[in-house]
N, C-alpha and C positions, 0 to 999 in steps of 0.2 A: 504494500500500500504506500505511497505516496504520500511526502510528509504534506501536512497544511503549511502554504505561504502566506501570513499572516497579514502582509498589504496587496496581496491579490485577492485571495479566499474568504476572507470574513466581507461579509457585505450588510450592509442595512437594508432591511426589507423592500424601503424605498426607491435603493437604487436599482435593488434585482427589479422592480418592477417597470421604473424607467429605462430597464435597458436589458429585459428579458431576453431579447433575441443573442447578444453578447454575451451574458452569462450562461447560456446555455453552450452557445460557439467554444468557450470557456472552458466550459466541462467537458465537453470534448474533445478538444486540443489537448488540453492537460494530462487528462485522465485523474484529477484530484477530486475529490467534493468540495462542496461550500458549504460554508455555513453562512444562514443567514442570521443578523440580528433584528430584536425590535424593540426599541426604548433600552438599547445598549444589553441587552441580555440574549444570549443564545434562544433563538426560536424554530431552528427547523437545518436539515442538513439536506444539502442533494447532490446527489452523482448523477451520472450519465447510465443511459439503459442496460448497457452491458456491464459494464461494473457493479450494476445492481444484478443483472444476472448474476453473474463471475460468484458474489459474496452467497446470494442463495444457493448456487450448487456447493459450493464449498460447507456452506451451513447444515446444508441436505448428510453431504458425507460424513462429517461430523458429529451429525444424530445418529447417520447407520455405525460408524465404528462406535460410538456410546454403547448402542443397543448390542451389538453384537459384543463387545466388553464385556457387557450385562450378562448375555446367553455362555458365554464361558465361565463368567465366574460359578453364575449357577449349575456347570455341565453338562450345557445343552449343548455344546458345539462338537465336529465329528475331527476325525483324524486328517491330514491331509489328502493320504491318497485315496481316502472314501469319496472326501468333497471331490477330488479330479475324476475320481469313476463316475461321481452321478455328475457333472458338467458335461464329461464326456457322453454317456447316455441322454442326456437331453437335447443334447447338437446333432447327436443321431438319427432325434428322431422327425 
């Protein structure tokens, strides 16, 4: 992730709004987020579409290796080369 540049990135709500089309140009050139302000207090952050994609699949992965953490500690998980037999059998088929 890309650090925040603190005289580009932080914005007043006002100006995102006066000049939506640039900030947005912005967020995509970059590839940073903003943040925006309102009455000098952090009020909202945005990135560009894919880097919000990018953040939810990674998020996604993240839950599945939690979960599956989970399914070993408890000893629900299989040996390796069981898991490769049924992959293999399911490409099979």
């Amino acid at each position: 992730m890309s650090e925040i540049r603190l005289a580009e990135d932080i914005k007043p709500l006002s100006e995102f709004r006066a000049n939506t089309a640039a900030c947005l140009r912005q967020l995509k050139e970059t590839g940073r987020v903003m943040v925006l302000t309102q009455r000098g207090h952090g009020a909202a952050v945005l990135l560009d579409v894919h880097r919000y994609q990018a953040l939810m699949d990674e998020l996604e992965l993240l839950r599945e290796i939690r979960l599956a953490e989970g399914q070993l500690a408890e000893g629900e998980g299989v040996p390796h080369e069981e898991a490769l037999r049924r992959a293999r059998a399911s490409l099979q088929r």
